[in-house]
N, C-alpha and C positions, 0 to 999 in steps of 0.2 A: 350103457346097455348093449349100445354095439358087441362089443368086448367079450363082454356077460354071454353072449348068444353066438359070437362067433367061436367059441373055447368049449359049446357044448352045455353050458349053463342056463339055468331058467331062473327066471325072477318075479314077484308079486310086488308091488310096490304102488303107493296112492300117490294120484297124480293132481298135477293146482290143477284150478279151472280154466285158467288164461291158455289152456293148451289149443291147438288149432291145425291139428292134425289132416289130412285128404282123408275122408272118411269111404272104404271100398266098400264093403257091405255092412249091412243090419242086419238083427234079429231081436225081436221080443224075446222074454224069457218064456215063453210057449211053442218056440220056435218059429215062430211066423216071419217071415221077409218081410222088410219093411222096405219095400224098393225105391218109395220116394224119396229116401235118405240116402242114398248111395251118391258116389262120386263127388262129391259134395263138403267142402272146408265145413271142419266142425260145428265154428261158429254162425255159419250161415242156416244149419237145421237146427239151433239149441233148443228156440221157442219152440220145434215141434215133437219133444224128449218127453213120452210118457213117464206121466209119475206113479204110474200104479202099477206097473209092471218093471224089473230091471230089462236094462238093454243090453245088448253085448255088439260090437261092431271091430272089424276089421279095420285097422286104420293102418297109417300109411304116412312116414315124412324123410328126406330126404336129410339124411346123414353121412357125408365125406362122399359127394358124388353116387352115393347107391340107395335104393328104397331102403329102410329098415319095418316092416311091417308086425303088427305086433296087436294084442285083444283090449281091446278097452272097452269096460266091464261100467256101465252108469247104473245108479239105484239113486233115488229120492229118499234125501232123509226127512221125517215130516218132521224130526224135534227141532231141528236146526231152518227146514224150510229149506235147504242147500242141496243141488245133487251132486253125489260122492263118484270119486272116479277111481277108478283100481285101473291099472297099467300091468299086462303078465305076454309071455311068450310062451306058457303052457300052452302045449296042444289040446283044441276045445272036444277033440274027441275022447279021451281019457279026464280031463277036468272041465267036469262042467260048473254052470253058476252057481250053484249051490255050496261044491267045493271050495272053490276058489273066496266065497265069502267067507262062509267056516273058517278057510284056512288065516286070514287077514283078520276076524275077530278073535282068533287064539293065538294072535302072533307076542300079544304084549305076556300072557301066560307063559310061552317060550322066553321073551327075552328076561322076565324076574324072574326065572326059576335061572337060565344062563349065569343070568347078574348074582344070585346069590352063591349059585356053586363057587362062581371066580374068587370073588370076596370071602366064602367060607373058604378058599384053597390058598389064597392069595396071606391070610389075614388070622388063622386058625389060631396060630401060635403066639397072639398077644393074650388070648382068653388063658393061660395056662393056670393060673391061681383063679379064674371065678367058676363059679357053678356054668355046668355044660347047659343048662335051660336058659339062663340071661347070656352067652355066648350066644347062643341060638338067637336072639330076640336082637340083640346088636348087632348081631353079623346079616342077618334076613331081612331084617327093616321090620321087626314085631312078630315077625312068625319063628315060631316055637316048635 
């Protein structure tokens, strides 16, 4: 991630739970402060992580002698019971929560439309005797 952010790059990525990050600031997703969560190891506010609202918080852990601070994005999922953690270095002024979940529930949309371009580019020219619709259907995983 280091890497990823010192080279000028951004990242979105879900993070486990066991994470336990210095937590710098809060915010409700209505933007409200949440001050009594600040400064604060992760694991020491969890029990007080609303589940009706997402959270978004500033956090903070020390990687090769320097801070790497970075947005960690919490929502409760009620089907699971489990709250979900998104990990990103997008600037919260151009992406807000709303974005940033969009963009992480249309990720697996990108990655099989990706997968299937490669595999039809990769793989086009075994289909050469069948019909171009069952070529489609084997090469795309069903889609036609």
């Amino acid at each position: 991630m280091c890497r990823v952010q010192d080279e000028g790059g951004f990242f979105l990525i879900r993070a486990k739970a066991g994470m336990n990050p210095q937590v710098v600031e809060a915010f409700r997703e209505d933007g409200i402060r949440l001050r009594a969560l600040r400064n604060k190891p992760l694991k020491a506010i969890h029990a007080k992580l609303p589940k009706r609202q997402r959270v978004e918080r500033a956090v903070e852990w020390q990687v090769e002698e320097r801070p790497l601070r970075l947005r960690l994005l919490i929502s409760w999922n009620r089907r699971t019971k489990e709250f979900c953690y998104l990990l990103t270095n997008l600037p919260a002024q151009r992406y807000h929560l709303d974005m940033i979940y969009r963009a992480y529930k249309w990720r697996w949309q990108v990655e099989i439309y990706q997968s299937c371009n490669l595999r039809r580019t990769l793989f086009w020219q075994k289909f050469d005797s069948v019909g171009r619709h069952t070529a489609r259907r084997a090469v795309c995983g069903g889609e036609a």
